[in-house]
N, C-alpha and C positions, 0 to 999 in steps of 0.2 A: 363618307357615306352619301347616301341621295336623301336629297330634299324629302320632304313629307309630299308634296302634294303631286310628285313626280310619278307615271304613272311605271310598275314593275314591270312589265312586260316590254317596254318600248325602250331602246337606245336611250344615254347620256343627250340631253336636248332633246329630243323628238316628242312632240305632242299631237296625241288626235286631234283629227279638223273638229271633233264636236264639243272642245273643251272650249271654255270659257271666251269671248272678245278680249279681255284686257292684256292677255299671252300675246294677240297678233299684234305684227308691226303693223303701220302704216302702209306699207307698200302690202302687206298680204292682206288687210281689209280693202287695200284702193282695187286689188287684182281679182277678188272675189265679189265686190261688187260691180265690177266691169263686165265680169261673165255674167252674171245676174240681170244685168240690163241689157246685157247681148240676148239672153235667152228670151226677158222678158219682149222686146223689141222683136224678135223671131216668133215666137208661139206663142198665140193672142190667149189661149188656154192659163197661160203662164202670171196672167195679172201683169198690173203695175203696184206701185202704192197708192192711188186713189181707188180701186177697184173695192168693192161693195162685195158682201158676202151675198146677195141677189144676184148681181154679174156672173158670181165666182159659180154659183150655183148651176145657174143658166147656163155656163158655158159647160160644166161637167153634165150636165141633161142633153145635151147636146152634142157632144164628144159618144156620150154610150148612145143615144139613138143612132147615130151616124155608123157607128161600129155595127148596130144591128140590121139596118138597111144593107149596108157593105158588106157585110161578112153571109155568103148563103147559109154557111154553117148553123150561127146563133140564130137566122131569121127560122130556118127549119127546128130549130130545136124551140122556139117559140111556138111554132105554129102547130108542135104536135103538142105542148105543155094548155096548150088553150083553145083546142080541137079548132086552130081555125087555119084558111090558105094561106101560104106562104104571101103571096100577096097583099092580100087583106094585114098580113101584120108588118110589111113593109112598109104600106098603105099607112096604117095607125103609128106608126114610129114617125114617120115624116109628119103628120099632123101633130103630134103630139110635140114636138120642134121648132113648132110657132111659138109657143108660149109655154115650155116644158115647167115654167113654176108659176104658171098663172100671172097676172097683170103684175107689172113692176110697182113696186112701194111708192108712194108720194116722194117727191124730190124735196130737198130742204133749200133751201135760199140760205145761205150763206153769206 
C-alpha cells in the first residue's frame, strides 16, 4: 500500500515542489537555492535576505509606475479614468517615483 502522507494523484516517489523542506535532499535544496540567488543577483525587484519590507515596497511602487509611463495603453486609460492628458499622468507617475512610499523609515544601528 502507499504511505499515508503520499500524495494520490502523483507517481510511487514523486512529490510536489510545494511539499514540505525535510523531503528535499541536499542537493535539491543546494539547486534551489542557487537559482534563487541567480534570480535574486539578476532582478533587483527580486530582494535579497536583508531587503526591508520598505525596499520591497518601493521597488513594487516603482515597477507599476514604470509600467504606466511605458505602456501608452494604461497611461491612456489613466488619463481618461481622471479627466486628465496623457501627459500630465506620465508627468505625475514619474514624480510620484521619487519617493513612491514617502521618506524611508529611521535606520537601526545594529
Amino acid at each position: 500500500g502507499r504511505a499515508v502522507d503520499e500524495d494520490p494523484l502523483l507517481g510511487p516517489g514523486e512529490r510536489c515542489v510545494g511539499q514540505s523542506h525535510s523531503k528535499m535532499t541536499s542537493q535539491e535544496r543546494f539547486a534551489v537555492h542557487s537559482q534563487l540567488e541567480h534570480l535574486q543577483a539578476k532582478y533587483v525587484g527580486t530582494g535579497h535576505a536583508d531587503t526591508t519590507k520598505f525596499e520591497w515596497a518601493v521597488n513594487q511602487h516603482r515597477d507599476s509606475h514604470a509600467l504606466y509611463v511605458g505602456f501608452d495603453s494604461l497611461a491612456s486609460f489613466f488619463s481618461i479614468a481622471e479627466n486628465e492628458a496623457v501627459g500630465r499622468v506620465k508627468f505625475s507617475s514619474l514624480q510620484k517615483m521619487i519617493q513612491p512610499c514617502g521618506p524611508p523609515p529611521p535606520k537601526e544601528d545594529d
